[in-house]
C-alpha positions in Angstrom: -40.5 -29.1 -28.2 -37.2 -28.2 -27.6 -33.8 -29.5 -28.9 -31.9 -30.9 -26.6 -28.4 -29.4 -27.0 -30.8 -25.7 -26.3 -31.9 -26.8 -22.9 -28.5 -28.8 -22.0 -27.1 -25.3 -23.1 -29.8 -23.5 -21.2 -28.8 -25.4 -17.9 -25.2 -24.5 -18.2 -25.9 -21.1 -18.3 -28.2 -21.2 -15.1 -25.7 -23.5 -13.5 -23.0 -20.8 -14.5 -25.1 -18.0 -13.4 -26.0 -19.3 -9.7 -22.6 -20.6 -9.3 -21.0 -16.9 -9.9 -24.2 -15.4 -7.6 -23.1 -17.6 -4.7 -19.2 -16.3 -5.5 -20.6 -12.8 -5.2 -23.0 -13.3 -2.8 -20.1 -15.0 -0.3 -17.6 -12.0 -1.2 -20.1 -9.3 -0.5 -20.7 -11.2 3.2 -16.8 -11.3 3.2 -16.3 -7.5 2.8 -19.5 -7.0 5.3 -18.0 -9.0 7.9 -14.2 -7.4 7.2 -16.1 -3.9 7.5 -17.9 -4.8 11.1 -14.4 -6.2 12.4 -12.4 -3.0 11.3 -15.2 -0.9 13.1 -14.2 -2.1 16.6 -10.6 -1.4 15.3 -8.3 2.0 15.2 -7.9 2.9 11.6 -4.3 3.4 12.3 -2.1 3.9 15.3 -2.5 6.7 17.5 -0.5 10.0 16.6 2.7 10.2 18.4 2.6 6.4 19.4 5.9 4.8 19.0 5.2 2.7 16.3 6.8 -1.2 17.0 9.3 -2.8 15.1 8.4 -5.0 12.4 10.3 -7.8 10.9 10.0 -8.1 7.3 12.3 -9.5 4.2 13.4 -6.5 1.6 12.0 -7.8 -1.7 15.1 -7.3 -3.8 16.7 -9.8 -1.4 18.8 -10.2 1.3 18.0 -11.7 4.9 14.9 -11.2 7.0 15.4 -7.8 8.9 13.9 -6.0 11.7 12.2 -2.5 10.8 12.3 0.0 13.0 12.7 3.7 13.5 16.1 5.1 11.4 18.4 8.4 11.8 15.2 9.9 9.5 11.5 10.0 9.4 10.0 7.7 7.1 6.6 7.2 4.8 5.3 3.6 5.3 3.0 2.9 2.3 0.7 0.3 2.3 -0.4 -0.6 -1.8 -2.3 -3.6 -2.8 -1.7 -4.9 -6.3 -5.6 -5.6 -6.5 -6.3 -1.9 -5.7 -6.7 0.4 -9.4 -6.2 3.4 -7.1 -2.8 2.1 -5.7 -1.7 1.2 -9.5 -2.4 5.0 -10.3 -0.4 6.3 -7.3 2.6 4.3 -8.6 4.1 7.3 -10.6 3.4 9.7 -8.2 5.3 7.9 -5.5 8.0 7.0 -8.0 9.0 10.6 -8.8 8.9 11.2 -4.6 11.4 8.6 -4.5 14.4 10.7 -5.6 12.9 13.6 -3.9 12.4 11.4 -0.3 16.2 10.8 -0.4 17.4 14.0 -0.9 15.3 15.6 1.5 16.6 12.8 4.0 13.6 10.7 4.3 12.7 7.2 4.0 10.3 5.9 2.1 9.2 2.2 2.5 6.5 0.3 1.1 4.8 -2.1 3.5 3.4 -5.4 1.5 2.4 -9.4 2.7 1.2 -9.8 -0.8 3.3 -13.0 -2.7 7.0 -12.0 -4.4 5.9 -12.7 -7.9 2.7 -10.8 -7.3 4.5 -7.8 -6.6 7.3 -7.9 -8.9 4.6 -7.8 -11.4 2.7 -4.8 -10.0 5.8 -3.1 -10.1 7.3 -3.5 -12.4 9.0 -0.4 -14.3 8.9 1.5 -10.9 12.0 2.2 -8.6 10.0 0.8 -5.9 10.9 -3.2 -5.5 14.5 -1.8 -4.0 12.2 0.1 -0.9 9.7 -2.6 -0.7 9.4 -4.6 2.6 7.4 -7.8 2.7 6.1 -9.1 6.1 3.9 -11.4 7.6 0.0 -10.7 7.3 -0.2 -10.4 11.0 3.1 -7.8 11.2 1.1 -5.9 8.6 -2.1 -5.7 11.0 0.6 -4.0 13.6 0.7 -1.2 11.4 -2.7 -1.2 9.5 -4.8 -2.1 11.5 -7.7 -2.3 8.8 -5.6 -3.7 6.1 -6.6 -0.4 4.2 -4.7 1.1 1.1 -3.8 3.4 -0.6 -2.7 4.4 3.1 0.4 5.8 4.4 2.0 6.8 7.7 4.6 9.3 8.7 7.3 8.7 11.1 9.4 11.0 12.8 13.2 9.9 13.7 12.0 8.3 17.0 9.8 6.1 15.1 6.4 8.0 16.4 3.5 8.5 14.2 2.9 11.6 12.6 0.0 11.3 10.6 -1.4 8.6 8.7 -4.1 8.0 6.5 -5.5 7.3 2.7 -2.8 7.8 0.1 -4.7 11.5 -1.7 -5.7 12.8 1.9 -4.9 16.5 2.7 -2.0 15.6 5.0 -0.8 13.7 2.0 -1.2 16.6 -0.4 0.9 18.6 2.0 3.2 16.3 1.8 3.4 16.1 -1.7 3.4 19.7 -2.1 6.2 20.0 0.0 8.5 17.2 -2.4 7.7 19.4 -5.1 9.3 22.2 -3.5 12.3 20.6 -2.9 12.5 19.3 -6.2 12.0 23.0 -6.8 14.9 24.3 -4.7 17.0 21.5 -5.8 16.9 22.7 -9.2 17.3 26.6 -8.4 20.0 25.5 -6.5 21.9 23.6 -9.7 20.9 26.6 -11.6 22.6 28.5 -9.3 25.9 26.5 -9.1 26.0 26.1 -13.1 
């Protein structure tokens, strides 16, 4: 016979267990259901579609503003801080920062995720003072699919480029190219020293 504390224990840990396989079991239908919706959707706007203006709030403050095409081109960038691949491009986009303004581009990073949330994700980055935050449904103006890491490039008239996943080929150009400038930016203080 069995003690009773071992079966009340017992039925704890099934109740416990079938409570996290409905949690699973609901998420997984979630994501299924996300997945079906995105695939009667563009993955991104088409290339060389004026992208629309967007009103968002800049994260390090200051009043809500409308986003639009500037003087330069600009990189949107669309993170989540529940993504571990967007957490790893942090660095990487942090050292393009510098770069980006030099080179006379923008770069912006496109969030709807909470103030707090992202002030923790990142944190230690120069990237709060480029971040935007707008409504879920300005968001899905620009991404569509809610995807990240993704990114989109924007000439001065505010038409797409490219866009895609944040490690991409067009993104590796891209990258490529900062590190030439960085490059020449150096020879060129070499130079002048």
């Amino acid at each position: 016979m069995m003690d009773a504390n071992v079966l009340y224990a017992v039925l704890i840990i099934l109740a416990l267990s079938v409570a996290l396989n409905l949690k699973l079991t609901f998420s997984l239908l979630s994501s299924v259901r996300n997945m079906m919706a995105a695939q009667g959707q563009d993955f991104t706007l088409p290339v060389g579609e004026v992208v629309p203006e967007v009103r968002g709030k800049p994260m390090t403050g200051g009043k809500k503003a409308v986003f639009t095409a500037g003087p330069r081109p600009a990189v949107l960038l669309f993170l989540s801080s529940g993504c571990p691949k967007c957490k790893s491009k942090l660095p990487e986009i942090g050292r393009m920062l510098a770069r980006a303004d030099e080179a006379g581009l923008d770069i912006w990073l496109v969030s709807r995720e909470a103030k707090w949330r992202l002030r923790r994700f990142l944190r230690g980055t120069a990237l709060p003072g480029v971040t935007m935050r707008v409504s879920t449904d300005e968001f899905k103006v620009l991404n569509p699919t809610m995807t990240s890491p993704y990114y989109m490039f924007l000439n001065e008239s505010g038409s797409l480029e490219a866009g895609g996943m944040i490690g991409d080929e067009n993104w590796l150009s891209f990258r490529e190219q900062m590190d030439d400038a960085e490059v020449e930016t150096q020879t060129e203080e070499e130079i002048a020293a």
